[in-house]
C-alpha positions in Angstrom: 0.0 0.0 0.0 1.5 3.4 -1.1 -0.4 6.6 0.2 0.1 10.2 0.1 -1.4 11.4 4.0 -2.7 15.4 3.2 -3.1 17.2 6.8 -5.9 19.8 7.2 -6.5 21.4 4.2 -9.0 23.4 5.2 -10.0 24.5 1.8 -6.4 25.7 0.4 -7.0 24.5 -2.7 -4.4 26.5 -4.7 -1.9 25.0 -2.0 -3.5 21.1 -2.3 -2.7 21.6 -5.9 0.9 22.7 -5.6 1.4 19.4 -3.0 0.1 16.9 -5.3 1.8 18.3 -8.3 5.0 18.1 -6.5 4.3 14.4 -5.5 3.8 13.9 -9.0 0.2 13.2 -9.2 -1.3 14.4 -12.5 -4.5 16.2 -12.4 -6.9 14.6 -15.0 -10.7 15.7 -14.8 -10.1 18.0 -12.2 -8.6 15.3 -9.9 -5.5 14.2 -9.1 -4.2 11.2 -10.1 -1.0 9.1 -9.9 0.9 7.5 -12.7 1.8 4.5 -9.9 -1.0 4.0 -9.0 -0.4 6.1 -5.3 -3.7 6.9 -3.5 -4.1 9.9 -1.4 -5.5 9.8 2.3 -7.1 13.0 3.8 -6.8 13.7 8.3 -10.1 15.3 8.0 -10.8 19.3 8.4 -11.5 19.6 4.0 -13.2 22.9 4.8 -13.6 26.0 6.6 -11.6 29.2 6.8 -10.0 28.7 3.5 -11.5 30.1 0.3 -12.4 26.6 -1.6 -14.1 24.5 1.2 -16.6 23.5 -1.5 -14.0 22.9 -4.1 -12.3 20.5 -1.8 -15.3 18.8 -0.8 -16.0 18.0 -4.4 -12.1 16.4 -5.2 -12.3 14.7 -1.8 -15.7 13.1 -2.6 -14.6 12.3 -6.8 -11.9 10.5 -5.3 -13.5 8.8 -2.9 -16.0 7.4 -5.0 -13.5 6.3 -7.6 -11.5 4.9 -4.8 -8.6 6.7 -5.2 -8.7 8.2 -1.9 -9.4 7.4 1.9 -10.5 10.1 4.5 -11.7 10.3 8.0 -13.5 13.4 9.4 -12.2 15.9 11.7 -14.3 18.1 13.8 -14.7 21.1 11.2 -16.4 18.0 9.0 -18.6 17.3 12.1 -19.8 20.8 12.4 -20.6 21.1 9.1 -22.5 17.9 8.9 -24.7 18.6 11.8 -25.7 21.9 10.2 -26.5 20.1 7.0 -28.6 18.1 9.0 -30.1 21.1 10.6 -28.9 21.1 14.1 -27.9 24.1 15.9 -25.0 25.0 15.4 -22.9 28.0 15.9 -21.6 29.1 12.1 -18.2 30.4 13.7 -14.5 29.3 14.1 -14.3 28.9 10.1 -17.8 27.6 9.4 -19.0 30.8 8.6 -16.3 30.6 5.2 -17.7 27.4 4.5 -21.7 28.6 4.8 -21.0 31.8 2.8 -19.2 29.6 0.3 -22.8 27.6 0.3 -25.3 30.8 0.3 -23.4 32.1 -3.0 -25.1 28.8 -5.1 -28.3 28.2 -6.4 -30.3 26.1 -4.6 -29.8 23.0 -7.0 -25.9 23.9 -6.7 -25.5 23.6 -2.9 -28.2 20.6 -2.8 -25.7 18.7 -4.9 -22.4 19.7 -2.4 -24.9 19.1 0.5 -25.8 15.6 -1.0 -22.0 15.0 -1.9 -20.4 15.8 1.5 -23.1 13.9 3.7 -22.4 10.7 1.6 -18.5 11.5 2.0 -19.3 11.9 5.3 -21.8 8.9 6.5 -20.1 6.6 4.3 -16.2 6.9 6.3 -15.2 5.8 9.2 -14.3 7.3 12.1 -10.4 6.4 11.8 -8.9 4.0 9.1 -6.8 0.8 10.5 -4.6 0.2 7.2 -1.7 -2.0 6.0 -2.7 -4.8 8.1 -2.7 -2.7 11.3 0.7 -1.2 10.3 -1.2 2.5 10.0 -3.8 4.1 11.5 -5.0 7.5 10.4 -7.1 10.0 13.0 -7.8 13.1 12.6 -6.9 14.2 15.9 -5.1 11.1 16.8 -6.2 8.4 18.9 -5.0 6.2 22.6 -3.5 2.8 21.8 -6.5 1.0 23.8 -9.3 2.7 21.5 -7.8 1.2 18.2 -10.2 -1.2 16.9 -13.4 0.5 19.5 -16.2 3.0 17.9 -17.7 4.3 20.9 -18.7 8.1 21.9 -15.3 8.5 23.9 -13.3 7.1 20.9 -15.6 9.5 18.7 -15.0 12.7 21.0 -11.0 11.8 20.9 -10.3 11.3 17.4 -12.0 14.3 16.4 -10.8 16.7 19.4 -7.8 15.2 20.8 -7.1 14.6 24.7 -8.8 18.2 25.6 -9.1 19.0 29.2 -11.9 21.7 28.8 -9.6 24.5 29.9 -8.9 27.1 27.3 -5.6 29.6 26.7 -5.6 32.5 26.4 -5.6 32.9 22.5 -8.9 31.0 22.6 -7.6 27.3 21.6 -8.7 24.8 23.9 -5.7 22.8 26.2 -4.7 19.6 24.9 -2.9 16.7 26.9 -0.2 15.6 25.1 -1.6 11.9 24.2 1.7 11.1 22.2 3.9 10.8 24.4 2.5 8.4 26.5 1.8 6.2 23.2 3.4 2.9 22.8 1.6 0.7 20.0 3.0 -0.6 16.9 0.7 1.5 14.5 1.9 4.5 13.2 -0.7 6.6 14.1 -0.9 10.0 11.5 -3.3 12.8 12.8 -3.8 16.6 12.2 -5.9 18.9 14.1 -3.3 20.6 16.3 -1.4 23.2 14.1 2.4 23.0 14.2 5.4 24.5 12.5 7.0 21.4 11.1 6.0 18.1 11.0 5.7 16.6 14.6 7.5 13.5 15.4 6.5 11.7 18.7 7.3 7.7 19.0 5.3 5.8 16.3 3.4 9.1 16.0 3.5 12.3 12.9 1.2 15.4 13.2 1.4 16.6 9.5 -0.9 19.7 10.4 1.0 22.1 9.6 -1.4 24.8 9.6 -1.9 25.7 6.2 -4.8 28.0 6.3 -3.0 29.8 9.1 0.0 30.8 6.8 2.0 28.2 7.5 2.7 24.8 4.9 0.7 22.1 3.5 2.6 19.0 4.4 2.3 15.5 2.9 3.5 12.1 4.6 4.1 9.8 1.5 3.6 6.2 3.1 5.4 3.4 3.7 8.4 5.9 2.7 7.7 8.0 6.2 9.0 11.1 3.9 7.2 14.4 4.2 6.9 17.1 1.7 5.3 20.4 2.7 4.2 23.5 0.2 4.0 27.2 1.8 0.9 28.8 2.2 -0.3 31.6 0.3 -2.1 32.9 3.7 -1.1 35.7 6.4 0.6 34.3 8.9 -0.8 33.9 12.3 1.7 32.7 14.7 -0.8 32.4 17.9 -2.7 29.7 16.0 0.5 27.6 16.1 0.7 25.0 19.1 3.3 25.5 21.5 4.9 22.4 22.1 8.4 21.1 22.1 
């Protein structure tokens, strides 16, 4: 199995582009596709805050179907599922992109996304167990002893990490550092937590590396455990970066 791992894209599409031309995927019907037969795997987080959430949503669900492609969601996903479902939700923290993205279309138009993204969305799994256990992909990562469980706890850590419900002071919630303390075999590739480089912990590789936040855009190609990373075409924000050694 030979995979390309994106981290939160967050709808950079210009800088999605760039990454999967430099892996050397060609892009053929307005998807990408590789000439080895590579397939790409997404951490989740396809929209909000950047300017082509629905564009994403579109080449992450082409591929999918076509089976080029694996993804799990990542709490952005969530959000924007529940308000496709019509829950109550509050269209902040990026969604509000996203929504504004959606109000622009005709009706038919964001029916068709709406329809696209809950299928993307229903249809995945929480986290994907690949490679005969050898890989495990989670959007926010996930505890050695919930590998293999689907449960509410499981659901609440892979999509927000180990929070603690305390807040700092820039607004991001505090995180306990869950990779450190992990031990499995798995290599366990997640996002959600913006850093300024690839994160290396154990058996463990954030490749969030905060694109929408003017930072990169960073691949892992898999089994190779290389990464390749694009700059963003965004501001820079450097509270939104995590602080951690």
């Amino acid at each position: 199995m030979k995979l390309d791992i994106i981290g939160d894209t967050h709808g950079c599409y210009e800088e999605f582009k760039q990454l999967t031309e430099q892996l050397n995927y060609v892009w053929t019907d307005d998807i990408p596709v590789h000439p080895d037969g590579r397939k790409l795997a997404f951490v989740g987080d396809i929209t909000d805050r950047g300017p082509h959430s629905l564009k994403m949503i579109e080449i992450v669900w082409k591929l999918w179907k076509k089976q080029d492609a694996f993804y799990v969601p990542g709490n952005h996903c969530n959000k924007l599922y529940r308000y496709f479902l019509g829950r109550k939700v509050q269209i902040t923290h990026g969604l509000e992109t996203t929504v504004a993205e959606l109000k622009a279309l005709s009706f038919k138009k964001e029916n068709h996304v709406k329809k696209m993204f809950m299928e993307l969305y229903e249809s995945s799994p929480l986290y994907h167990i690949l490679d005969d256990g050898k890989l495990v992909i989670a959007h926010a990562g996930i505890r050695e002893d919930y590998i293999g469980k689907q449960n509410k706890s499981v659901e609440k850590f892979v999509l927000y990490g180990d929070i603690t419900g305390e807040f700092h002071d820039n607004g991001m919630p505090v995180r306990r550092d869950w990779a450190k303390h992990y031990k499995g075999k798995a290599l366990i590739v997640y996002g959600h937590t913006p850093v300024d480089k690839p994160r290396r912990v154990g058996n463990t590789i954030n490749i969030d590396t905060g694109a929408v936040f003017g930072g990169k855009l960073t691949a892992l190609r898999y089994p190779e455990n290389e990464t390749i990373s694009v700059p963003s075409s965004l501001p820079f924000i450097q509270e939104k970066f995590n602080k951690i050694d």
